[in-house]
C-alpha positions as a printed NumPy array, in Angstrom:
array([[  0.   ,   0.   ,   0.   ],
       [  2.692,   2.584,   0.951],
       [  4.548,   1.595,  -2.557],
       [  1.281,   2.369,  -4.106],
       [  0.895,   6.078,  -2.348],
       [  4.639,   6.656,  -2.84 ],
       [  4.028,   5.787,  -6.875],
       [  0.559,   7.853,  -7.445],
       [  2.524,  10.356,  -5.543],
       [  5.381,  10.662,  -7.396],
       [  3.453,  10.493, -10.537],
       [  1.062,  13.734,  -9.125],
       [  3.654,  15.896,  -8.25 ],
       [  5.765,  14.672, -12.079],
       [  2.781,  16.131, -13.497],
       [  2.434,  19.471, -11.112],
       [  5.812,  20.362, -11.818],
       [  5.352,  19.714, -15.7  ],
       [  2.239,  21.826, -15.977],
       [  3.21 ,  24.971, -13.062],
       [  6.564,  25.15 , -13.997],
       [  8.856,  24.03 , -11.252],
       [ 10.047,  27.444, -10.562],
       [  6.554,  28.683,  -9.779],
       [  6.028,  25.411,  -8.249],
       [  8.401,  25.544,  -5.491],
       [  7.298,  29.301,  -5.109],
       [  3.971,  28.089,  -4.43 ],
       [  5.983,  25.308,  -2.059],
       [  7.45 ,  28.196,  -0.426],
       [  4.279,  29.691,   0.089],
       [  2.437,  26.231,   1.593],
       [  5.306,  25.212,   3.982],
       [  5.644,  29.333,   5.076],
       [  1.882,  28.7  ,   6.279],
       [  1.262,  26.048,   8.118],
       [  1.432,  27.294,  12.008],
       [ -1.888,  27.468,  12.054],
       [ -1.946,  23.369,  11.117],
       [  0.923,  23.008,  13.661],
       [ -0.743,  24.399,  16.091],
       [ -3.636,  22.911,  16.071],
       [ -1.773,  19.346,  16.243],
       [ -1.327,  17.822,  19.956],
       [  2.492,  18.23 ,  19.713],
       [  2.83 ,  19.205,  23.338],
       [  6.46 ,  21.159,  23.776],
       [  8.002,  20.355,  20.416],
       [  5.321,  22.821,  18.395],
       [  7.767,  25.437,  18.312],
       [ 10.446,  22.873,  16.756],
       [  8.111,  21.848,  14.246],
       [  7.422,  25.604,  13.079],
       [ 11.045,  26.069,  13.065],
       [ 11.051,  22.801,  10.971],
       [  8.349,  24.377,   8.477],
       [ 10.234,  27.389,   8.242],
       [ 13.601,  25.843,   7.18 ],
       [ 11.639,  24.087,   4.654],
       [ 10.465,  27.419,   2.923],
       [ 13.987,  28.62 ,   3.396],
       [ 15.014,  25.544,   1.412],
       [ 12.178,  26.101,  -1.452],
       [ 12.398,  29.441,  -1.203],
       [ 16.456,  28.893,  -2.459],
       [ 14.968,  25.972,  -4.833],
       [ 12.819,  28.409,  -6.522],
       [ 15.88 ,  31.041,  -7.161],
       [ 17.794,  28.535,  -8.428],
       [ 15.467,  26.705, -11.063],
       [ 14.772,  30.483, -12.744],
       [ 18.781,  31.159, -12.708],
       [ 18.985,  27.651, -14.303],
       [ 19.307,  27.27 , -17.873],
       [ 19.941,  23.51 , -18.53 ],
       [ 18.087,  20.302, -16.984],
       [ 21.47 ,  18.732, -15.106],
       [ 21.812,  21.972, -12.863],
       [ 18.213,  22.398, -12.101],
       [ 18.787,  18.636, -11.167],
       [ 21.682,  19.715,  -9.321],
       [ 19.227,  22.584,  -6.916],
       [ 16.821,  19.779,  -7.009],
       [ 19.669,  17.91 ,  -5.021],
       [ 20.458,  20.958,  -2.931],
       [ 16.196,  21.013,  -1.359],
       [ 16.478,  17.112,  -0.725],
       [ 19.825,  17.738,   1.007],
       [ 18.115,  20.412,   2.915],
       [ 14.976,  18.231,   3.422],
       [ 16.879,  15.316,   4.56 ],
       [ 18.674,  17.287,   7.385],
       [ 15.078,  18.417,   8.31 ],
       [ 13.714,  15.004,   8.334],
       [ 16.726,  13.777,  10.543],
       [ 15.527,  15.667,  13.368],
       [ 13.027,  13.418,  13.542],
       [  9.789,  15.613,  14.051],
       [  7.364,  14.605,  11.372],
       [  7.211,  11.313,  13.482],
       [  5.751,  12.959,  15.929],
       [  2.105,  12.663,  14.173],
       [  0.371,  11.088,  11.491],
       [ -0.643,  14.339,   9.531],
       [  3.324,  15.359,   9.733],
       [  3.934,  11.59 ,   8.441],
       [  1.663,  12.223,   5.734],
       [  3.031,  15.636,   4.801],
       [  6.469,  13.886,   4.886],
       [  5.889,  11.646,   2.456],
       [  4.076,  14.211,   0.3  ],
       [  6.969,  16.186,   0.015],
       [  9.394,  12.876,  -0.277],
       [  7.325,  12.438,  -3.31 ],
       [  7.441,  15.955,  -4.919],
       [ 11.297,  15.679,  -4.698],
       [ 11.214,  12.44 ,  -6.224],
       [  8.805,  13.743,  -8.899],
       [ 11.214,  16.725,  -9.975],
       [ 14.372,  14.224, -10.134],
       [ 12.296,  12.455, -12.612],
       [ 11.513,  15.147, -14.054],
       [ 15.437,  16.366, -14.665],
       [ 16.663,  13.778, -14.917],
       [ 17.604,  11.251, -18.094],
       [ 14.761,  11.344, -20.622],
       [ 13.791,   7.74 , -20.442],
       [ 13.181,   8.183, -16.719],
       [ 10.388,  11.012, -17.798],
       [  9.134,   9.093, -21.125],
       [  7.773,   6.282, -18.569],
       [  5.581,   8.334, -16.454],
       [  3.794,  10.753, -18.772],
       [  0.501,   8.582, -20.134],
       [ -2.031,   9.681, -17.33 ],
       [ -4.27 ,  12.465, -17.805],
       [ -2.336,  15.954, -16.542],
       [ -5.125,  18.336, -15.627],
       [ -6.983,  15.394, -13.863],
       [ -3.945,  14.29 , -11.684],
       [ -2.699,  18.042, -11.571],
       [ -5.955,  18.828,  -9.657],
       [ -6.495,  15.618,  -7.342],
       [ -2.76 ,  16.268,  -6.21 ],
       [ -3.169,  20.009,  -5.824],
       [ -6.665,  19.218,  -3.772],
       [ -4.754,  16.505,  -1.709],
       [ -1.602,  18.333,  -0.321],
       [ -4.268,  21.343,   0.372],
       [ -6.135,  18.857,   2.538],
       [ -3.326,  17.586,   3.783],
       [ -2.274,  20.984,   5.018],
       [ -5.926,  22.225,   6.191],
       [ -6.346,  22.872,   9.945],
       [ -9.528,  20.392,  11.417]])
């Protein structure tokens, strides 16, 4: 089952990225991961909510930089390489081990897991990208777009 999320999200996010443009995409990223105090307080996280914002806001920081760096790109290998950079960034994030602290941070993990995985696909060697493209954009565009925001969405 988590194979099967990982893949669909993966695919979603491919697709995001193709039809935003990742630059705008990780502005809009940016803009997601800048906002969610309000979800992070309303989670029962007891005395590691302000760790968690901190979390959230190094993860804008990182998108933030993402987003500079695809529009100064001109080539595929070195928006791979800022690609690289975020998951870098994301990984020392994740290491600090906060997004096991709930199930809604678990899920938000793997959401972004997947949008990094999406835009190395995406970057990366054309055959990797040739494989993933069959499914209907605007449909998957939308259902990913309407997930992540209900992901994100205080209860």
């Amino acid at each position: 089952m988590k194979h099967k999320t990982s893949a669909t999200s993966i695919l979603a996010a491919l697709l995001l990225i193709q039809s935003c443009g990742a630059a705008d995409y990780a502005s809009q990223l940016r803009l997601i991961l800048a906002g969610a105090t309000p979800l992070i307080n309303s989670l029962p996280l007891g005395d590691k909510k302000q760790a968690v914002i901190q979390d959230f806001a190094d993860l804008a920081s990182g998108a933030s930089d993402l987003s500079v760096d695809l529009k100064a790109c001109t080539d595929k290998p070195c928006k791979l390489n800022a690609v690289d950079r975020f998951q870098i960034r994301f990984f020392d994030i994740e290491r600090r081990g906060h997004f096991k602290l709930s199930p809604k941070l678990q899920n938000i993990e793997g959401i972004l897991q997947g949008i990094i995985q999406a835009a190395k696909i995406y970057y990366g060697p054309q055959t990797a990208t040739a494989s993933v493209g069959a499914a209907n954009p605007e449909k998957v565009l939308s259902d990913r777009i309407a997930q992540l925001k209900a992901e994100m969405r205080v209860k």
